[in-house]
DSSP file (Angstrom, degrees, kcal/mol; ACC not computed):
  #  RESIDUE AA STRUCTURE BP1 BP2  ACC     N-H-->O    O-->H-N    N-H-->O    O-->H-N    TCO  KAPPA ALPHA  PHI   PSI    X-CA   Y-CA   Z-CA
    1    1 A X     >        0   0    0      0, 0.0     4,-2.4     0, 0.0     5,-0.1   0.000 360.0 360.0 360.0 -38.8   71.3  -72.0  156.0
    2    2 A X  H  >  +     0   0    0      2,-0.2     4,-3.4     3,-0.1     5,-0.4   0.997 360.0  50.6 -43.8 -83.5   73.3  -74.3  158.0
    3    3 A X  H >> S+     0   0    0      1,-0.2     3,-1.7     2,-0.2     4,-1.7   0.826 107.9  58.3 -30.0 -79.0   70.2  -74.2  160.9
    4    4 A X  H 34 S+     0   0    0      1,-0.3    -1,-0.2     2,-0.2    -2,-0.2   0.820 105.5  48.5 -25.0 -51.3   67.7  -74.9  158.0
    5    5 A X  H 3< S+     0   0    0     -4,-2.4    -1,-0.3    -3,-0.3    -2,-0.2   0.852 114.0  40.4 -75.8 -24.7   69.5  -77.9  157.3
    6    6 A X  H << S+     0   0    0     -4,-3.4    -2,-0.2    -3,-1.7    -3,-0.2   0.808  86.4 102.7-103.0 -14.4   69.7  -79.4  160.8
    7    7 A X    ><  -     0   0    0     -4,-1.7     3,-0.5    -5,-0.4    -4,-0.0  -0.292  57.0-157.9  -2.7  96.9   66.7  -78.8  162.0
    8    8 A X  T 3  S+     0   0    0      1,-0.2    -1,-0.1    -2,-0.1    -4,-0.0   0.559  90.2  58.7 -82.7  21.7   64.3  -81.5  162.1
    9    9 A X  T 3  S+     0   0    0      1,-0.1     2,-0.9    31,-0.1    -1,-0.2   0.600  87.4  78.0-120.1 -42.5   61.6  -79.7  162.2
   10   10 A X    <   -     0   0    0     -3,-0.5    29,-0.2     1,-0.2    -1,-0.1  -0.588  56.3-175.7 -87.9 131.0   62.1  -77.8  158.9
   11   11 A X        +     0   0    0     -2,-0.9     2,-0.3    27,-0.5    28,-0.2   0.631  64.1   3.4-103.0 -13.1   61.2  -80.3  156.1
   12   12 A X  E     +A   38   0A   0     26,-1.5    26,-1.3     2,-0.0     2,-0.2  -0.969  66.5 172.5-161.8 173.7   62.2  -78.2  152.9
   13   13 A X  E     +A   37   0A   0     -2,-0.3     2,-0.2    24,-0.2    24,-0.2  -0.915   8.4 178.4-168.1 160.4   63.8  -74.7  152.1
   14   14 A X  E     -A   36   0A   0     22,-0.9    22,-1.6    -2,-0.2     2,-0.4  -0.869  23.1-120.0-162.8-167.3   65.1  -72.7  149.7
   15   15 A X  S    S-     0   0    0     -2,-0.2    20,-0.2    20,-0.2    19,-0.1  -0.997  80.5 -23.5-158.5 123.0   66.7  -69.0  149.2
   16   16 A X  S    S+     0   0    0     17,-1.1    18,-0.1    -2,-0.4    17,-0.1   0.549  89.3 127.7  54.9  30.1   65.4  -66.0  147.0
   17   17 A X        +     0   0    0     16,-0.1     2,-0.6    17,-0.1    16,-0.1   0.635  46.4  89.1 -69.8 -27.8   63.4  -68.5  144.8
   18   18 A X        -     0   0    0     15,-0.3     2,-0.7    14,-0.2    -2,-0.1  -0.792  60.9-161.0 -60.9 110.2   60.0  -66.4  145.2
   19   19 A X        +     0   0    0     -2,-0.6     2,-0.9    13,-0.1    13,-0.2  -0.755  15.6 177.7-129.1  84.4   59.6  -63.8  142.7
   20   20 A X        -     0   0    0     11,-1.8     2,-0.6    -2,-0.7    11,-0.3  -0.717  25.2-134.6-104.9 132.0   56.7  -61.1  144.3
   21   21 A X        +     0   0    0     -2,-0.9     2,-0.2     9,-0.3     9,-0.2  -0.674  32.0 169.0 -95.7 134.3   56.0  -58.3  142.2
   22   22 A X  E     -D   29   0B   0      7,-4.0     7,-4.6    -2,-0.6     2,-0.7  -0.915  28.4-133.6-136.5 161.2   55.8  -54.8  144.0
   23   23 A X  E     +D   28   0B   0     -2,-0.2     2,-0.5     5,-0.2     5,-0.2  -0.924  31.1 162.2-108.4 124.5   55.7  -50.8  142.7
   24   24 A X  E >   +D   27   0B   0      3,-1.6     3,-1.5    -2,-0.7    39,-0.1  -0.994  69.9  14.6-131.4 144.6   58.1  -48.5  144.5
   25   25 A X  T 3  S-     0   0    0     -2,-0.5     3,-0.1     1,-0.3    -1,-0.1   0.875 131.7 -68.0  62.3  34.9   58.9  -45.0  142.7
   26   26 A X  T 3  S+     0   0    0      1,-0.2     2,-0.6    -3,-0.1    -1,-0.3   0.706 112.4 114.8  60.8  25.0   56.1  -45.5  140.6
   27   27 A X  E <   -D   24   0B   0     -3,-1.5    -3,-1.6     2,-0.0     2,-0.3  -0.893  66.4-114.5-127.2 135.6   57.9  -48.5  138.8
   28   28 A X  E     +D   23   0B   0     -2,-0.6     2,-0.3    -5,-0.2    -5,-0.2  -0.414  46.1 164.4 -81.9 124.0   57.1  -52.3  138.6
   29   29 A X  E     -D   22   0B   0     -7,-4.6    -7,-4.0    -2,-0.3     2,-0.0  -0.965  35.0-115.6-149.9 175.9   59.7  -54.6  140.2
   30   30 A X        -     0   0    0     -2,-0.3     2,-0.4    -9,-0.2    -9,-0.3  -0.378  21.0-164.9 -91.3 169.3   60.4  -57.9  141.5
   31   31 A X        -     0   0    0    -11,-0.3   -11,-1.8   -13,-0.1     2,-0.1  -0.824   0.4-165.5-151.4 132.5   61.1  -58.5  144.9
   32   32 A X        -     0   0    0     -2,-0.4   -14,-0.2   -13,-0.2   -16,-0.1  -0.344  15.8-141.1-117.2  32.5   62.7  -61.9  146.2
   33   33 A X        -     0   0    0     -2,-0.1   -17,-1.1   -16,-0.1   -15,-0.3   0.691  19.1-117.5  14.0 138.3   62.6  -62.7  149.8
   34   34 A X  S    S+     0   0    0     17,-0.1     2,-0.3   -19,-0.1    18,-0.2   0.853  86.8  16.3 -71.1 -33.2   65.5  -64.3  151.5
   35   35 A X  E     - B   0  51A   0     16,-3.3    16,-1.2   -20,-0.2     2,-0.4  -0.927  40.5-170.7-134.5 169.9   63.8  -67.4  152.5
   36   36 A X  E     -AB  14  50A   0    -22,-1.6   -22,-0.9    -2,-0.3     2,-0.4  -0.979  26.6-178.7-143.8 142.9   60.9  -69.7  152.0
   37   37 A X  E     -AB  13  49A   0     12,-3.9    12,-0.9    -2,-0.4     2,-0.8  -0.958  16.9-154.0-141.8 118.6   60.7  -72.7  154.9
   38   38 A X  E     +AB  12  48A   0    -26,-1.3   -26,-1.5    -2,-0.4   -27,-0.5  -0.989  34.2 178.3 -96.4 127.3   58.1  -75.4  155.1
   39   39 A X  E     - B   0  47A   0      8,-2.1     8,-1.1    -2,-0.8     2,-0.3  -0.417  49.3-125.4 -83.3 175.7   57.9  -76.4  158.5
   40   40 A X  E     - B   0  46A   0      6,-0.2     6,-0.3    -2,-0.1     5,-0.1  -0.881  45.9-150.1-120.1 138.9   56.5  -78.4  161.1
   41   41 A X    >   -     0   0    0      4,-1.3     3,-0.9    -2,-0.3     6,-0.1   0.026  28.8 -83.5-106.4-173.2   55.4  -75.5  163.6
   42   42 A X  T 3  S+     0   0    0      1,-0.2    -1,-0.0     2,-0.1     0, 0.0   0.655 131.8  52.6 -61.9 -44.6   55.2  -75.8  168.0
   43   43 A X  T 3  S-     0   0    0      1,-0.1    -1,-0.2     2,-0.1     0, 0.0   0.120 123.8-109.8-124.4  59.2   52.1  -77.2  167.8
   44   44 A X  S <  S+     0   0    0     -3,-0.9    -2,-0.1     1,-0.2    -1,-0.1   0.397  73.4 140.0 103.5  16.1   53.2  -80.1  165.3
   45   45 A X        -     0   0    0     -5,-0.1    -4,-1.3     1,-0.1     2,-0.4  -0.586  58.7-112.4 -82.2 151.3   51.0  -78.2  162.4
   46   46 A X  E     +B   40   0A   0     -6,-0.3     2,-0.6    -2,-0.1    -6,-0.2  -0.583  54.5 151.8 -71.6 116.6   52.6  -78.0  158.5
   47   47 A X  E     -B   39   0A   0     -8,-1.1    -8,-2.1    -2,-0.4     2,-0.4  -0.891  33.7-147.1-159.2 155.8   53.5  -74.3  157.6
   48   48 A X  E     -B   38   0A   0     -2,-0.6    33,-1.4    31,-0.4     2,-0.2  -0.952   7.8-160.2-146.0 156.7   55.6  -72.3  155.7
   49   49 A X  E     -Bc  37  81A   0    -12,-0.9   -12,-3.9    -2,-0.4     2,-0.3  -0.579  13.0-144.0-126.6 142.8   57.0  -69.1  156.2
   50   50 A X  E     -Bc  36  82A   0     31,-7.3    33,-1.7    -2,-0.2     2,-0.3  -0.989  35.3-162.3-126.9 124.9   58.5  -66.3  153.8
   51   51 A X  E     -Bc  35  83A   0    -16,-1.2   -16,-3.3    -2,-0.3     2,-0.3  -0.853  20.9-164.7-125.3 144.8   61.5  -64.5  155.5
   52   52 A X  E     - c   0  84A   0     31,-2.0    33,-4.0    -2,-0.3     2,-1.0  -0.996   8.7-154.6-123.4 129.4   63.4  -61.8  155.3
   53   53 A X  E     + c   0  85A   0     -2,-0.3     2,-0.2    31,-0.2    33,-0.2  -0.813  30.4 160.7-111.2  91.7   66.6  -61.0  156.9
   54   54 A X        -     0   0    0     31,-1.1    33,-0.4    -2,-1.0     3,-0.1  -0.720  47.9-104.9-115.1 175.4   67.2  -57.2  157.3
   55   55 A X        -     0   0    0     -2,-0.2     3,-0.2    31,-0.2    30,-0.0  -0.488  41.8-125.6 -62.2 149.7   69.6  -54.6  159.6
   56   56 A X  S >  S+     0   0    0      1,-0.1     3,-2.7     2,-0.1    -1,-0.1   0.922 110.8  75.4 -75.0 -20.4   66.9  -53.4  162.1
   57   57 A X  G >  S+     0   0    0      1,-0.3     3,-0.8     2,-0.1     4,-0.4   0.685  97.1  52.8 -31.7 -37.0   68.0  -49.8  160.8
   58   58 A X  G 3   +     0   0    0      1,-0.2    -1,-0.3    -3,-0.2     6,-0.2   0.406  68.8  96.3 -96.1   4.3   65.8  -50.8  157.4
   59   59 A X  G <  S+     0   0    0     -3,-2.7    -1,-0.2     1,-0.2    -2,-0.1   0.574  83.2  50.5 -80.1   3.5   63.1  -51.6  158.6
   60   60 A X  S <  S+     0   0    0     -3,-0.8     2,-0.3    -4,-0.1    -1,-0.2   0.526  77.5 124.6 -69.5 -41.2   61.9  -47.9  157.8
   61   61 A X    >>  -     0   0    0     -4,-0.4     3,-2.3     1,-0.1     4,-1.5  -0.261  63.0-132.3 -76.6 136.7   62.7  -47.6  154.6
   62   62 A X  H 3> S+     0   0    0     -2,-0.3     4,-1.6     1,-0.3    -1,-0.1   0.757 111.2  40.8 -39.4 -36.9   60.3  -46.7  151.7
   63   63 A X  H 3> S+     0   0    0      2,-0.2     4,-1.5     1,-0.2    -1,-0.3   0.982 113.1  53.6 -84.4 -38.1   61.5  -49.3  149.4
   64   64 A X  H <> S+     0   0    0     -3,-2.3     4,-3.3     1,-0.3    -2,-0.2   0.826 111.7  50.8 -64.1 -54.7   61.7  -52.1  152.3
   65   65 A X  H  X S+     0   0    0     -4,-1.5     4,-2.7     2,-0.3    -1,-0.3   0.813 107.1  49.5 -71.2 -45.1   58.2  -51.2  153.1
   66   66 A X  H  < S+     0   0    0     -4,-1.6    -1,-0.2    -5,-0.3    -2,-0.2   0.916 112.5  50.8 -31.0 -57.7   56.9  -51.5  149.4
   67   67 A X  H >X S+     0   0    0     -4,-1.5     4,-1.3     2,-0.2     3,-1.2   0.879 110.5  44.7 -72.9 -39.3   58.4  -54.6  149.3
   68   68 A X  H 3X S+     0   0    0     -4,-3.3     4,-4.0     1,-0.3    -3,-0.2   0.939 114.6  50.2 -47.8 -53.8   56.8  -56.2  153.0
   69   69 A X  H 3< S+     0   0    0     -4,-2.7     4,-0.3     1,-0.2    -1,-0.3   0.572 109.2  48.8 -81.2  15.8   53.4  -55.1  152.2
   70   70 A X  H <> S+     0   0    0     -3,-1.2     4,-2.4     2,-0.1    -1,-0.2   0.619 115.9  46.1 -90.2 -52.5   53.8  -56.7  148.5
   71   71 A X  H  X S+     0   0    0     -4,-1.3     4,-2.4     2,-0.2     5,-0.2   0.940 109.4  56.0 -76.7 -47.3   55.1  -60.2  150.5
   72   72 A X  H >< S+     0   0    0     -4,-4.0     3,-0.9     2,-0.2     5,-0.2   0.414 111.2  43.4 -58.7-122.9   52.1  -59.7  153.1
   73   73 A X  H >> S+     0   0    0      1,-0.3     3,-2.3    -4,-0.3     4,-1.6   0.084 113.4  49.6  18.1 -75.3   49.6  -59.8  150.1
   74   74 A X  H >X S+     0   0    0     -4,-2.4     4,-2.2     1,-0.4     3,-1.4   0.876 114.6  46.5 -55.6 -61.9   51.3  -62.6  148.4
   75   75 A X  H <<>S+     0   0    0     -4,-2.4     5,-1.5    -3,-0.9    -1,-0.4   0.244 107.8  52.9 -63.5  12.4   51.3  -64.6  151.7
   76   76 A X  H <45S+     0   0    0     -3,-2.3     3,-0.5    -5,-0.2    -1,-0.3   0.542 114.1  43.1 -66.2 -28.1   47.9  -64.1  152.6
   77   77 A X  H <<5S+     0   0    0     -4,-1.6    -2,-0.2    -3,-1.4    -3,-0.1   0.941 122.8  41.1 -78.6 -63.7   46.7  -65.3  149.0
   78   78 A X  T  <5S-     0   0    0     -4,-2.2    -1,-0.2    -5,-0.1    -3,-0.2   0.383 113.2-117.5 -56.1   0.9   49.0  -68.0  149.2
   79   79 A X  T   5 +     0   0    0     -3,-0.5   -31,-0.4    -5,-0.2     2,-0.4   0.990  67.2 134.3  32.8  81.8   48.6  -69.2  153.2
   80   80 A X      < -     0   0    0     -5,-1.5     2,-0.4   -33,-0.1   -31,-0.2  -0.980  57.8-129.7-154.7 148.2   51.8  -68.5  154.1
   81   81 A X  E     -c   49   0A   0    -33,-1.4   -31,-7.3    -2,-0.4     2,-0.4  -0.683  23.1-139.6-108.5 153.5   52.9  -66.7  156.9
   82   82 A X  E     -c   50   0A   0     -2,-0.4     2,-0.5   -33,-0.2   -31,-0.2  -0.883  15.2-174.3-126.4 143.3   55.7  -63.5  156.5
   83   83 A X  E     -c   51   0A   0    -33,-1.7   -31,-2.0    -2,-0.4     2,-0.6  -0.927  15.9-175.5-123.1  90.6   58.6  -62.7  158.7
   84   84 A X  E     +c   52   0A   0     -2,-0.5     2,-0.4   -33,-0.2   -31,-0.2  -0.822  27.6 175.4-109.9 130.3   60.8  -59.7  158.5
   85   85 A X  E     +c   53   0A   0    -33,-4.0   -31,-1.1    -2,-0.6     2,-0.1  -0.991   6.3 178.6-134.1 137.8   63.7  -60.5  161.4
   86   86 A X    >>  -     0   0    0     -2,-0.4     4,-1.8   -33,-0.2     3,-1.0  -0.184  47.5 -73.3-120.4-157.0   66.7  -58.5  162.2
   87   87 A X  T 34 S+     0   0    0    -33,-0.4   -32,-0.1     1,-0.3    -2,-0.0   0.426 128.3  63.9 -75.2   1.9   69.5  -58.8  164.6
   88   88 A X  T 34 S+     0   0    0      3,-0.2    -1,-0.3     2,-0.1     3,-0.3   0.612 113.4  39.8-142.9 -43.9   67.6  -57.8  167.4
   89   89 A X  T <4 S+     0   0    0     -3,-1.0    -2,-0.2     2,-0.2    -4,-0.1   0.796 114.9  57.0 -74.1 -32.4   65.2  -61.9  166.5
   90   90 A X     <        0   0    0     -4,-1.8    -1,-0.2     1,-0.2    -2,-0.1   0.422 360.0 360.0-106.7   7.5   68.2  -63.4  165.7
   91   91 A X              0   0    0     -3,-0.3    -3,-0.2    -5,-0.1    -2,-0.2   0.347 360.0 360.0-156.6 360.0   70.1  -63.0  168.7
């Protein structure tokens, strides 16, 4: 969150303000992404990204997976690009 904020490149933020509806176990639930980022991108374009911060170890799991292809949807309707990054991106 710190990085979000000095960055000059990222122009707004926020955390688990996105509310995507997903089914896992045959039940409707919400699912809230760790970040949302409007940017300025590499090649100087406006975009924003919806991120998720997992273990890679969960990136397998049935519910994890519900919830990603629920976030892909939503950012495709929405033009918005989705990010699931684990330790392995983030260092």
């Amino acid at each position: 969150m710190v990085y979000c904020d000095k960055k000059e490149s990222i122009l707004q933020w926020s955390s688990e303000e996105i509310k995507i509806p997903y089914i896992h176990d045959d039940k409707n639930r919400t699912y809230y992404p760790d970040f949302w980022v409007y940017m300025i991108d590499k090649n100087n374009a406006p975009v924003e990204k919806v991120i998720e911060i997992k273990p890679h170890y969960q990136r397998t799991m049935k519910v994890n997976k519900a919830k990603w292809s629920a976030a892909e949807e939503y950012c495709q309707e929405n033009d918005m690009e989705f990010l699931v990054m684990t330790e392995k991106e983030l260092y």
